[in-house]
N, C-alpha and C positions, 0 to 999 in steps of 0.2 A: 261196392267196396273198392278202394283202390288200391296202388300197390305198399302202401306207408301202412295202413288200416289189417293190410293182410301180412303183411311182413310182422306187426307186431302180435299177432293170433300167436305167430312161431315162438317171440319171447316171452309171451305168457306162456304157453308151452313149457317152454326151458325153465323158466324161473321156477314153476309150481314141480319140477322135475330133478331141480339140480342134484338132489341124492340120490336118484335112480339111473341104470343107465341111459342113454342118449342115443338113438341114431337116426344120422340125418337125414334120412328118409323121410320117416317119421316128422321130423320136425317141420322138415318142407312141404310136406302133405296139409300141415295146418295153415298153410299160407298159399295152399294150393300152384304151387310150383314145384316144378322136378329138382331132385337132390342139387344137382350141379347150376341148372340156372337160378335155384334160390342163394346157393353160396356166392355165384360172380356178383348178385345184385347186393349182397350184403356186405361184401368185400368192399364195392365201387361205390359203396355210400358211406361203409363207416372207416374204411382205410384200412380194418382188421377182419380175419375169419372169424366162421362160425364157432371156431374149435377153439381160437382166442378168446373168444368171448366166456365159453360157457367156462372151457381153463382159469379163466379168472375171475368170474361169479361166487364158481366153487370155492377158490383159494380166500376169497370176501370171503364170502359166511362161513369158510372155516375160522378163521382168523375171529370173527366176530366171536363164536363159540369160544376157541379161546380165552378170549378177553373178556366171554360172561358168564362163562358155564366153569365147572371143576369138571371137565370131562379131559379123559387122559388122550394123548396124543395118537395114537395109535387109534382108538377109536374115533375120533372126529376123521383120521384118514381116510379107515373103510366105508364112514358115513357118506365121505365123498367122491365115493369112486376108486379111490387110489387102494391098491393091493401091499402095499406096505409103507412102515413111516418113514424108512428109507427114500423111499419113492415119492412122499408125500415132503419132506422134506425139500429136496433136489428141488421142487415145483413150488413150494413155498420161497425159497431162496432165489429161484430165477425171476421171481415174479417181483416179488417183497426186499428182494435183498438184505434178508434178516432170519432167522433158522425160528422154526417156531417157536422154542422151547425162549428163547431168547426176547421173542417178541411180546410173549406172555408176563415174564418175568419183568422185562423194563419197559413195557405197555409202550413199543415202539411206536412212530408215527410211520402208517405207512401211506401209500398213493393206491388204494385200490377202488374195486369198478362197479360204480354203481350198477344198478337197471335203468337200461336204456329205451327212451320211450321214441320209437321211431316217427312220432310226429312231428316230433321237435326238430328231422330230421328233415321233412318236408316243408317248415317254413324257413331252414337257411338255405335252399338253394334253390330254390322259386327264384332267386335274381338270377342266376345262374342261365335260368333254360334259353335265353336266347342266345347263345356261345355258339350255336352252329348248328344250325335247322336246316334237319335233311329235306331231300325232295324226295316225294314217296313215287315208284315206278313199279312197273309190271315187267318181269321176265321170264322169256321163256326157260324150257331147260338146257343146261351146258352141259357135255360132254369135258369128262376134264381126263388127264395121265399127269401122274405125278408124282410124287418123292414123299413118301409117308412120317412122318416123325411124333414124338412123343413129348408132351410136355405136362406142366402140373396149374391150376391155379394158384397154390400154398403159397404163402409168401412172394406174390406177384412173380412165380417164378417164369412164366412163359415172357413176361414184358422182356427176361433179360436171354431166354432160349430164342426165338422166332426171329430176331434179327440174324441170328449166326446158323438157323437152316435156311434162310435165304442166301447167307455168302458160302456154304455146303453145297447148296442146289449149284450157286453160278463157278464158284472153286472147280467144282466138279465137272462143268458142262451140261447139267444133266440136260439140261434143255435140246440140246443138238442129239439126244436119243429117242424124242419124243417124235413121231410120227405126224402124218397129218394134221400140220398145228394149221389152226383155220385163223388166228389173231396172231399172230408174233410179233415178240416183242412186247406182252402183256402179260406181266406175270400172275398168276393166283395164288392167293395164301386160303385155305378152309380150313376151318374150324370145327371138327365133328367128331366125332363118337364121344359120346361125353359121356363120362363114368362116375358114378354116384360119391368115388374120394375124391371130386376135383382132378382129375384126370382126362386127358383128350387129344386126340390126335389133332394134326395140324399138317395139309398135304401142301404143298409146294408145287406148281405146276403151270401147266397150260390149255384152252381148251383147242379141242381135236374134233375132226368131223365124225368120228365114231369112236366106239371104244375098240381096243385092239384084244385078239384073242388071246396073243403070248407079247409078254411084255417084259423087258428087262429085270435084271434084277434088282430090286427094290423098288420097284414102281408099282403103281394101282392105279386101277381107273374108278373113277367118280364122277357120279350125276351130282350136278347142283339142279334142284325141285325147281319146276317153273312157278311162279306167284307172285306175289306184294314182299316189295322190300323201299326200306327206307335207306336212301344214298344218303350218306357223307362226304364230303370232297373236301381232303386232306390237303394242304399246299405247306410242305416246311420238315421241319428234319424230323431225326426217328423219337423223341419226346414229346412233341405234337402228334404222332399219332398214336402214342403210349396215352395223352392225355382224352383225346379225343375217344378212345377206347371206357376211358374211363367214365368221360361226361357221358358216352351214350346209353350206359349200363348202371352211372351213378345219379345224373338227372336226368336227360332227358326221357327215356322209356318211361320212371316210375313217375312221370309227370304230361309223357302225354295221353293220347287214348287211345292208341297201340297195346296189343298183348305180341309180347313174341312168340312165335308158333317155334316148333321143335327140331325145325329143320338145321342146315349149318348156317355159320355168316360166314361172309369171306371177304377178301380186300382185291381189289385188281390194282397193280400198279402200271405205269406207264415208264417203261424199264429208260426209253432213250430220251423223257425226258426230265429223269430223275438220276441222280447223283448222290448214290449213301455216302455217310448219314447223313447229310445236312441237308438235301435237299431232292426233296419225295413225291411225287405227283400221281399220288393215289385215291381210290376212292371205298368206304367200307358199305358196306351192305348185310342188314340185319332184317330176317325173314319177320314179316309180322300181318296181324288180322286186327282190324277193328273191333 
């Protein structure tokens, strides 16, 4: 079963669910992927979250009831979730741009969202997967110290955070606190602890010949796992490697015969011979198992 085939177990899932409540554990469990890496692959295929998606399912087959049924508004609300028509409103109106009571009465036209069948999903971007095929490599493990930060998936919100704790880390110097750096002049970006709401840290640093016992304040040190990973080599400003982020998570994995293991990915850049933004000489690395 591949990852299109098991991605859409989840939307069956969802669809047979949408009056009950939802959580996305659960739902990634049926696609047999962990909360957080079923959401970035869902994100980086369909351009929206999981939480958009089912948001506006629900807000569909309300809206349909509406339009078929004599059922009062308050009731199709608690049917789908929502704890009052207040509430159900606000969410009809952000979606629909039309108040329900409104859309009923003048059987507005609205733009709402089908069920989405993820295979349809796998044949437009089959052209796609030669865009930049990594080389698969063996590493050992790295010693890293570095600058811990906080960002989100939600609304691609790290694409616009992770640039600006990289100009934090160099603003700062933090790098001239770091100890025994055994590569300098090579920056690390990690991607880890990943939290079941799209949540995750993102450390900033460099690797070191050991870990340090007492270490500045705000810093932490971190193993990166020795193993298989797939290289990207990134050549171009910080949008190309926003996109390149994207195709690795929105075509290339769910198409080739890689499973990602649960480890971090991370980026090394090549600090002296790259020039933010516009031009970046870095490479990403995403842990995986045949």
């Amino acid at each position: 079963m591949d990852y299109f085939e098991r991605v859409q177990k989840s939307i069956d899932f969802i669809e047979a669910n949408l009056q009950e409540q939802l959580e996305i554990v659960v739902i990634s469990s049926k696609a047999y992927f962990s909360a957080f890496h079923f959401q970035r692959l869902f994100q980086a295929i369909t351009g929206f979250t999981v939480q958009q998606y089912i948001r506006n399912r629900r807000l569909t087959e309300a809206a349909r009831l509406l339009r078929e049924t004599g059922k009062n508004i308050l009731e199709i609300a608690i049917t789908f979730q929502y704890g009052s028509q207040e509430a159900f409103t606000r969410a009809f109106v952000n979606c629909f741009g039309v108040p329900p009571a409104k859309y009923r009465k003048e059987k507005a036209i609205i733009n709402d969202q089908s069920k989405i069948n993820f295979l349809d999903y796998k044949m437009k971007i089959k052209e796609d997967i030669n865009m930049n095929r990594p080389e698969i490599v063996y590493l050992k493990k790295t010693h890293i110290i570095g600058q811990a930060y906080t960002t989100n998936l939600h609304n691609n919100q790290y694409f616009e955070e992770i640039p600006e704790f990289y100009r934090s880390f160099g603003r700062n110097e933090c790098y001239l606190q770091i100890p025994k750096k055994i590569t300098p002049n090579m920056s690390y970006g990690i991607s880890t602890y990943f939290q079941e709401n799209g949540e995750f840290s993102f450390i900033v640093g460099e690797a070191v010949a050991e870990v340090a016992i007492e270490l500045q304040n705000g810093f932490v040190n971190f193993e990166i796992p020795q193993g298989k990973y797939a290289e990207f080599k990134v050549l171009g400003n910080t949008d190309l490697v926003q996109n390149t982020r994207r195709y690795i998570y929105g075509t290339w994995l769910p198409n080739s015969n890689y499973e990602r293991t649960e480890g971090p990915d991370f980026e090394i850049t090549d600090v002296l011979s790259s020039h933010f933004p516009n031009e970046l000489n870095l490479k990403i690395y995403i842990p995986i198992m045949e």
